[in-house]
LUMGURO-485738 format. One record per atom (N, C-alpha, C): chain; atom name; x, y, z. Coordinates in nm, 3 decimals, always signed. Example, Ala and Ser with C-alpha at 12.3 -4.5 7.8 and 13.67 -1.06 7.14 Angstrom:
<rs>
> A,N,+1.319,-0.569,+0.780
> A,CA,+1.230,-0.450,+0.780
> A,C,+1.320,-0.330,+0.780
> A,N,+1.285,-0.225,+0.708
> A,CA,+1.367,-0.106,+0.714
> A,C,+1.290,+0.003,+0.787
</rs>
This chain:
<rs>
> A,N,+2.788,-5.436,-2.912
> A,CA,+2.644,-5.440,-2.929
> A,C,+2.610,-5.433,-3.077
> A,N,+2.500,-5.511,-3.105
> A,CA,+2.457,-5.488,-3.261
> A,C,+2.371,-5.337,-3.306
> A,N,+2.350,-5.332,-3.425
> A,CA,+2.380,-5.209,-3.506
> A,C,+2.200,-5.184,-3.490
> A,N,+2.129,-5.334,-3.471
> A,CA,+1.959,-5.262,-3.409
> A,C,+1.965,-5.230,-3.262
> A,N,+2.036,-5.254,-3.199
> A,CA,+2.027,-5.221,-3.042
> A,C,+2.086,-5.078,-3.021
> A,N,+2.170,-5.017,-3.076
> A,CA,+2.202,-4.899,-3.140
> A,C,+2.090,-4.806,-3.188
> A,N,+2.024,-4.853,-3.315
> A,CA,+1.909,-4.784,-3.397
> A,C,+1.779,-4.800,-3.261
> A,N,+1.751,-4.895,-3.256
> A,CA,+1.612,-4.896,-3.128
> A,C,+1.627,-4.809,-2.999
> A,N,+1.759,-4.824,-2.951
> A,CA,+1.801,-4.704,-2.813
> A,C,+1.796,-4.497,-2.923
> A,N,+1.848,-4.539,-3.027
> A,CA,+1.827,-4.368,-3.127
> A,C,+1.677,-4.373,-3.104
> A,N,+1.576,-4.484,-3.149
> A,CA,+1.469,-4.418,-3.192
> A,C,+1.396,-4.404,-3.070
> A,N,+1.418,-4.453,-2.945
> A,CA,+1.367,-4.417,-2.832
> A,C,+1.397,-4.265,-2.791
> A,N,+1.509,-4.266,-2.790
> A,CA,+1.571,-4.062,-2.742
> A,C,+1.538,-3.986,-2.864
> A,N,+1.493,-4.051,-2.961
> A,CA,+1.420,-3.940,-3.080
> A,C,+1.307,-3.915,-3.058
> A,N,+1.259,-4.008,-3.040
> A,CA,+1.094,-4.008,-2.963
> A,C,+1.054,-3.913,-2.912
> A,N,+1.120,-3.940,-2.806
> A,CA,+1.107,-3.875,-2.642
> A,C,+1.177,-3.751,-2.661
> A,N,+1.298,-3.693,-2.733
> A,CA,+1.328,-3.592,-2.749
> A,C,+1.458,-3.567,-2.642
> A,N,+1.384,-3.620,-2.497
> A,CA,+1.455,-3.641,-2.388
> A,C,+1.437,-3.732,-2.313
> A,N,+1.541,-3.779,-2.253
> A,CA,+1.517,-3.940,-2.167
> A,C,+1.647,-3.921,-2.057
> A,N,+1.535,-3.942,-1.890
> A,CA,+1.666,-3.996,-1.810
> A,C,+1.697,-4.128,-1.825
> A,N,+1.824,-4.190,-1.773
> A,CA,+1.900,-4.323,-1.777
> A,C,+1.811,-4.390,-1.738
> A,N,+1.740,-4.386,-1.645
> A,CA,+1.694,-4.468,-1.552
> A,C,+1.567,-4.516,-1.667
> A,N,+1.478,-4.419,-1.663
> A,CA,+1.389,-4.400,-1.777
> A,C,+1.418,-4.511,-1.896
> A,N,+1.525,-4.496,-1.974
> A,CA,+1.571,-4.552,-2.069
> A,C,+1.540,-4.718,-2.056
> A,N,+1.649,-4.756,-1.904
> A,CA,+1.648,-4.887,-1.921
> A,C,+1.510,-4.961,-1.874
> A,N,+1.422,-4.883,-1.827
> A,CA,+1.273,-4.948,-1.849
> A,C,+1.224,-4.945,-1.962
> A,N,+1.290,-4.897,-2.037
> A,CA,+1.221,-4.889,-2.199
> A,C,+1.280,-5.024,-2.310
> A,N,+1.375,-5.037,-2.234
> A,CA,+1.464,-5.146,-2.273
> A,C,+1.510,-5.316,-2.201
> A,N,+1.403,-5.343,-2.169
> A,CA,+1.401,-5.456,-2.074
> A,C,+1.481,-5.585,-2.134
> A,N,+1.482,-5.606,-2.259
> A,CA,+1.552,-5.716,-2.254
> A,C,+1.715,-5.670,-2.308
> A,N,+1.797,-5.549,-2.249
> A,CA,+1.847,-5.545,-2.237
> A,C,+1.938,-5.530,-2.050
> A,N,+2.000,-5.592,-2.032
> A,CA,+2.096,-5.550,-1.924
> A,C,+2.156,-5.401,-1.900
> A,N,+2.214,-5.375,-1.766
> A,CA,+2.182,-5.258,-1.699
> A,C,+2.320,-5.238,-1.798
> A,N,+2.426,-5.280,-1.825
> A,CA,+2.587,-5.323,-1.832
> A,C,+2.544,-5.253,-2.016
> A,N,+2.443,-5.413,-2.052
> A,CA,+2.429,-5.353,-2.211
> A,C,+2.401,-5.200,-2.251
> A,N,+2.313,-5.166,-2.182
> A,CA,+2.248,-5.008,-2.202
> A,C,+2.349,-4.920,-2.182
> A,N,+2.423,-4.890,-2.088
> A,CA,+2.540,-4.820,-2.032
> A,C,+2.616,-4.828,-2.174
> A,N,+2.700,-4.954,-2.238
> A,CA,+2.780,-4.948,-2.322
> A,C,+2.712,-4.881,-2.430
> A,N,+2.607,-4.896,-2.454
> A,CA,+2.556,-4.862,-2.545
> A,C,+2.570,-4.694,-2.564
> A,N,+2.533,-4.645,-2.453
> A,CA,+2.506,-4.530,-2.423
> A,C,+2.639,-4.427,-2.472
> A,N,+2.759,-4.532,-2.417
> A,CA,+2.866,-4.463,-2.385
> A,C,+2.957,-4.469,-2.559
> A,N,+2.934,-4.545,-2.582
> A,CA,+2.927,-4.541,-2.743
> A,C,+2.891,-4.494,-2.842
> A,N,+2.733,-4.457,-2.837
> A,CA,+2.644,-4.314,-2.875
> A,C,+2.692,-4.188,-2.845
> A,N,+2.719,-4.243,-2.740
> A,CA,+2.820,-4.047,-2.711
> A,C,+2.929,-4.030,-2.741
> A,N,+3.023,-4.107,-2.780
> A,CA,+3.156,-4.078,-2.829
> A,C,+3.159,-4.077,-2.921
> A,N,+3.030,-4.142,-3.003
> A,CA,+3.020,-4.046,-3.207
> A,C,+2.929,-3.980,-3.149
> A,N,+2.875,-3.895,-3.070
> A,CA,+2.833,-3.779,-3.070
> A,C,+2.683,-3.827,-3.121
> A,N,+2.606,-3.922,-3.136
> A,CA,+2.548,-3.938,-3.182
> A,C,+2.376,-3.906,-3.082
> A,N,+2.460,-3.918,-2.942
> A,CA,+2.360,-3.881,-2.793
> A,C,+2.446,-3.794,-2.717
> A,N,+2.352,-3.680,-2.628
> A,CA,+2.423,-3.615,-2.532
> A,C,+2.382,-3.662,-2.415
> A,N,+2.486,-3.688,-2.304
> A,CA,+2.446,-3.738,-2.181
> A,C,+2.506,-3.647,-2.092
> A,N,+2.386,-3.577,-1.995
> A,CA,+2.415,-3.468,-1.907
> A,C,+2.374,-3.500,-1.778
> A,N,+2.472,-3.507,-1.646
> A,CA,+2.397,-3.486,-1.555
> A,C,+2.293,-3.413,-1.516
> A,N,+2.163,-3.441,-1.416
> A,CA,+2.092,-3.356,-1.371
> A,C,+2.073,-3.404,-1.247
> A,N,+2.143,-3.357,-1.140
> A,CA,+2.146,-3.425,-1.015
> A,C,+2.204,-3.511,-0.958
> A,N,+2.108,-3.639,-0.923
> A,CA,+2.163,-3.770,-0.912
> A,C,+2.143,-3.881,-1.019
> A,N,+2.094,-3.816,-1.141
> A,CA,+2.052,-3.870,-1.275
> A,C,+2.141,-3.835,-1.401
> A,N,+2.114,-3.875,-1.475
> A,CA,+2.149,-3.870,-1.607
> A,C,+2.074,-3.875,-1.727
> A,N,+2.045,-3.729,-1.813
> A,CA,+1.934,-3.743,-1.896
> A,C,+2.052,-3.732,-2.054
> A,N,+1.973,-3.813,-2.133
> A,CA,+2.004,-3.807,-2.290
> A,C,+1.929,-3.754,-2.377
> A,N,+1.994,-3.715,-2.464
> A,CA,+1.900,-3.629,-2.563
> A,C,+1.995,-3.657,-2.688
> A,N,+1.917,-3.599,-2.818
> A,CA,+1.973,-3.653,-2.946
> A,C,+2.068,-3.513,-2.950
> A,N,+2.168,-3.524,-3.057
> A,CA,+2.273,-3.508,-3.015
> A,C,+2.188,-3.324,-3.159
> A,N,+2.120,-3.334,-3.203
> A,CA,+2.101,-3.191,-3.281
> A,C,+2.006,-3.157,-3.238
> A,N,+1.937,-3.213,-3.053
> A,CA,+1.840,-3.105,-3.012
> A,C,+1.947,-3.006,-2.922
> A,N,+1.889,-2.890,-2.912
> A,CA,+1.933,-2.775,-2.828
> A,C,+1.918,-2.825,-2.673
> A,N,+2.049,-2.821,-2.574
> A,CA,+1.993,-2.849,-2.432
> A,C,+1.885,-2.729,-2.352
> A,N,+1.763,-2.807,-2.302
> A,CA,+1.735,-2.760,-2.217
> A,C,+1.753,-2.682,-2.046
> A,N,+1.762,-2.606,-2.027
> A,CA,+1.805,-2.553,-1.887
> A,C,+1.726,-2.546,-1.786
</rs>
């Protein structure tokens, strides 16, 4: 994925502070369900997003906010 599809998915979960998955990829329409996922999963392995289950969901958050409980 390119390096704005990266920065535009950061400045959405900066935004928002917090975002479920699902959430996300309506925010992101002209991306694919496949694109967002990689994306995601890439952000989190530099640590750059935290992705936590909550249920049957999955919420993200930037990676220097404190998790909510």
């Amino acid at each position: 994925m390119t390096q704005q599809a990266s920065a535009q998915l950061l400045a959405i979960i900066q935004k928002r502070r917090q975002i479920g998955l699902e959430e996300l990829l309506l925010s992101l329409p002209e991306f694919t369900w496949n694109q967002v996922f990689c994306l995601v999963d890439e952000l989190s392995r530099r640590r750059l997003i935290c992705l936590q289950r909550r249920g049957f969901d999955y919420e993200l958050r930037a990676a220097s906010l404190p998790a909510s409980n």
